[in-house]
C-alpha positions in Angstrom: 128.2 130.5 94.0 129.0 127.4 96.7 127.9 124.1 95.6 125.0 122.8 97.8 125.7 119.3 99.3 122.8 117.9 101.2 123.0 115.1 103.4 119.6 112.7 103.5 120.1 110.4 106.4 116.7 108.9 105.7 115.7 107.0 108.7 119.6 106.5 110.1 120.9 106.3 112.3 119.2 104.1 115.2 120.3 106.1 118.3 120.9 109.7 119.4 124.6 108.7 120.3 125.3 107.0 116.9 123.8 110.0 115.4 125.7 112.5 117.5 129.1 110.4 116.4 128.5 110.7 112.7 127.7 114.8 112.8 130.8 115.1 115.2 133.1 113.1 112.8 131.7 114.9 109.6 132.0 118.2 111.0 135.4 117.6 112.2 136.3 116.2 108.9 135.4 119.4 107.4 136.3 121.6 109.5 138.0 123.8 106.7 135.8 123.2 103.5 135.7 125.6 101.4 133.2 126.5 98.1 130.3 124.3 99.7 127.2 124.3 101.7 126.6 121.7 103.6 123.1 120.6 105.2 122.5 117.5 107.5 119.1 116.3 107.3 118.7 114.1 110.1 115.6 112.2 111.0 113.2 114.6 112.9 114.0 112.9 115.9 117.4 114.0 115.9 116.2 117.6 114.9 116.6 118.9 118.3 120.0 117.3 118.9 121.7 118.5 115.7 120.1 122.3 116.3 122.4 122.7 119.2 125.6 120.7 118.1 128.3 122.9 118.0 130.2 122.4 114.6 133.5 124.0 113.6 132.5 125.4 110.7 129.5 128.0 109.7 128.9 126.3 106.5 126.6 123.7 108.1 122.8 123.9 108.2 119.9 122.0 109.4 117.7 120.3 107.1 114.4 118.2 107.3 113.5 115.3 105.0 110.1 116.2 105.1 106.7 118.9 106.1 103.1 118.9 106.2 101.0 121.5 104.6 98.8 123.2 107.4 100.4 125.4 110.0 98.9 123.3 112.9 96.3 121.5 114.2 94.7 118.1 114.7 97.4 116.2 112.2 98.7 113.5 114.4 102.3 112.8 113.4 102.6 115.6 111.2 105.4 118.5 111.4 104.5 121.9 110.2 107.1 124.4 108.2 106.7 126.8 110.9 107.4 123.9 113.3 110.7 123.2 111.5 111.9 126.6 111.2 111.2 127.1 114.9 113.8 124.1 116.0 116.6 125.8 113.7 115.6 124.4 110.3 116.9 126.3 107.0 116.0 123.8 104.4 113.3 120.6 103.8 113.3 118.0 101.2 109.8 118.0 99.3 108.8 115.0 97.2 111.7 112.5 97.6 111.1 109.9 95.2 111.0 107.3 98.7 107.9 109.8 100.1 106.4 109.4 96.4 106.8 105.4 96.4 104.8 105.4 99.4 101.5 107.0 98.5 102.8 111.1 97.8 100.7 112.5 94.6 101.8 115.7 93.0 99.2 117.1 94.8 100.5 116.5 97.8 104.0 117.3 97.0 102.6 120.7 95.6 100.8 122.0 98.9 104.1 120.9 100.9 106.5 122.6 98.6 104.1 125.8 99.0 104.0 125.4 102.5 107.7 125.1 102.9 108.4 128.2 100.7 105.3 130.0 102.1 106.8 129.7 105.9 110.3 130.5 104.7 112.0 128.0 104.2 114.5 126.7 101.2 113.1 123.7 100.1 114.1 121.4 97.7 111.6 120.0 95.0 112.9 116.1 93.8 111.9 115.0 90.7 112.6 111.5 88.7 111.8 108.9 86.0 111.6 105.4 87.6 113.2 103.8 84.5 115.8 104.6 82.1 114.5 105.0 79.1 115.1 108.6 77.5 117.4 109.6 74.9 117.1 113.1 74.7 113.3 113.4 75.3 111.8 115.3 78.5 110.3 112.4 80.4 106.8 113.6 81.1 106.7 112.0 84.1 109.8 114.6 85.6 108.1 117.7 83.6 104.6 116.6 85.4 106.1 116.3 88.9 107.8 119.8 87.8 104.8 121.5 86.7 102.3 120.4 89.1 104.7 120.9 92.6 105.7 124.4 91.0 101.6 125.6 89.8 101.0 128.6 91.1 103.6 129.3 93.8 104.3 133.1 93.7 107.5 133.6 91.7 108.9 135.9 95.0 109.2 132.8 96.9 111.3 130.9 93.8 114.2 132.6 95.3 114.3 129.8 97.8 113.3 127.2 95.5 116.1 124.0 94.4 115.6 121.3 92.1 116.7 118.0 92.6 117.4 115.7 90.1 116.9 112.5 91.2 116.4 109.1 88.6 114.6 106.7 91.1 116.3 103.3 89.1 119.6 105.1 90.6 118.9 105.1 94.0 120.4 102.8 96.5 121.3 100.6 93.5 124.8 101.6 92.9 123.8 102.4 89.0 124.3 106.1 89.3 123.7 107.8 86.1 126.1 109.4 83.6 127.1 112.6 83.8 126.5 113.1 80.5 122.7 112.5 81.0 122.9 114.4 83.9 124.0 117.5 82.4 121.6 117.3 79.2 118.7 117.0 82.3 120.1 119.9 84.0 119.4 121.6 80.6 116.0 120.4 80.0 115.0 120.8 83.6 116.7 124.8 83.5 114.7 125.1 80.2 111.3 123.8 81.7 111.7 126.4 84.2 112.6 129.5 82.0 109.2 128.9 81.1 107.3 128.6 84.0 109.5 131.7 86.0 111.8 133.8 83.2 115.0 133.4 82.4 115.9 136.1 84.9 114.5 134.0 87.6 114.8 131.0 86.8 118.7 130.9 86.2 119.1 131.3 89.8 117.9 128.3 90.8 119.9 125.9 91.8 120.2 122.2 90.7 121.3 118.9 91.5 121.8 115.5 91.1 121.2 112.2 93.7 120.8 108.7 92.7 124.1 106.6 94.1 126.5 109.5 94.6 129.9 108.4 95.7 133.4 109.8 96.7 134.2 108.5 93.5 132.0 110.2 90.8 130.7 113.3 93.0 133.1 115.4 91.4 132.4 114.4 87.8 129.0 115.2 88.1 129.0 119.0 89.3 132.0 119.0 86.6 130.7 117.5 83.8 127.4 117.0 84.7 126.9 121.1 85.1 125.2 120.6 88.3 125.2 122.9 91.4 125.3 120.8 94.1 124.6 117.0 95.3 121.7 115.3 97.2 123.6 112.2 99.2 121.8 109.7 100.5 124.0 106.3 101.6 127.2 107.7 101.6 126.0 110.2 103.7 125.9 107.8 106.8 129.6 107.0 106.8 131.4 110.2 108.2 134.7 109.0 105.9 132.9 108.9 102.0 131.0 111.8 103.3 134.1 114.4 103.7 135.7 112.7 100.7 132.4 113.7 98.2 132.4 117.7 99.8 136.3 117.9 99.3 136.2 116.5 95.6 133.1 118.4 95.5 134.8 121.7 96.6 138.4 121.6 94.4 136.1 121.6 91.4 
């Protein structure tokens, strides 16, 4: 299976021509990647832009960094899963810790995932402690954002489902976690989830790690850490770290 590399430009960069740069010089850059899959997931006003770049390489997708639940409707400011798929979208990011810090209940996070899934999309659930302070214990904060975004979505639409792991003290701070720890929460994450789906399910669905991923430690952590792919935030933006963390990503 190809390791999953998504990149989460957040609200970068500040203009269509400095966002058209950075997709033309990471798509050059990897132009001949091999063993990944890569998605961009620009602001959504760069949606349209990056839906009819041409890129070297089919293993690039479109990705959103966010949905609302309803199909349409009187929602000012609001984009719809139907919406997203309909400008080229393959994938959205549901319940980023940053979306959570500003208000997002598991609630919330729940009817979006559904929605996401539900329209046919791949989305990708994020879920993290805000401190680091387990051993080896299940944080219940992570298996309550698990639990209540996953209730009750039909387990045919799991098949589109990823879990990122994401500790929220890791982010933007430079203290990226070990990937030791990461690979014992890949564990207890997979474990929380044979539960919930089956085992049969369950094992296909992939996992990975963000909090202050680098050129320099991106490979350790789908090595060692057991992980299946990367959600990239910072180094995303500059075209250079980017190409190195899906190369050293790739030769693993």
């Amino acid at each position: 299976m190809k390791k999953l590399i998504i990149a989460n430009w957040k609200m970068n960069p500040g203009s269509q021509r400095d966002a058209s740069r950075l997709a033309h010089f990471v798509g050059r850059g990897l132009r001949k990647a091999k063993n990944v899959e890569i998605v961009l997931a620009p602001p959504f006003v760069y949606l349209p832009l990056l839906s009819n770049f041409k890129l070297p390489t089919s293993n690039f997708k479109l990705g959103a960094q966010d949905t609302f639940w309803e199909k349409g409707g009187a929602y000012t400011g609001e984009i719809s899963a139907l919406q997203l798929k309909a400008s080229g979208v393959k994938l959205v990011i549901v319940g980023h810790s940053e979306r959570r810090a500003l208000g997002e209940s598991n609630e919330v996070v729940h009817k979006k995932l559904n929605a996401a899934l539900g329209g046919g999309l791949k989305a990708v659930l994020c879920v993290g402690e805000k401190e680091k302070e387990r051993e080896i214990v299940f944080p219940k904060i992570i298996r309550d954002e698990l639990h209540e975004g996953l209730r009750k979505i039909k387990k045919s639409l799991i098949k589109n489902l990823i879990i990122a792991y994401e500790p929220v003290w890791a982010i933007g701070t430079g203290k990226a976690d070990t990937p030791k720890d990461v690979y014992e929460m890949s564990i207890l994450l997979r474990r929380e989830l044979y539960k919930m789906f089956g085992k049969k399910i369950a094992s296909k669905v992939p996992i990975l790690y963000g909090g202050s991923v680098t050129a320099e430690n991106a490979a350790e952590f789908v090595g060692r850490g057991m992980v299946d792919g990367l959600l990239v935030g910072g180094a995303s933006l500059n075209a250079k770290s980017f190409v190195k963390i899906v190369e050293e990503v790739g030769a693993t």
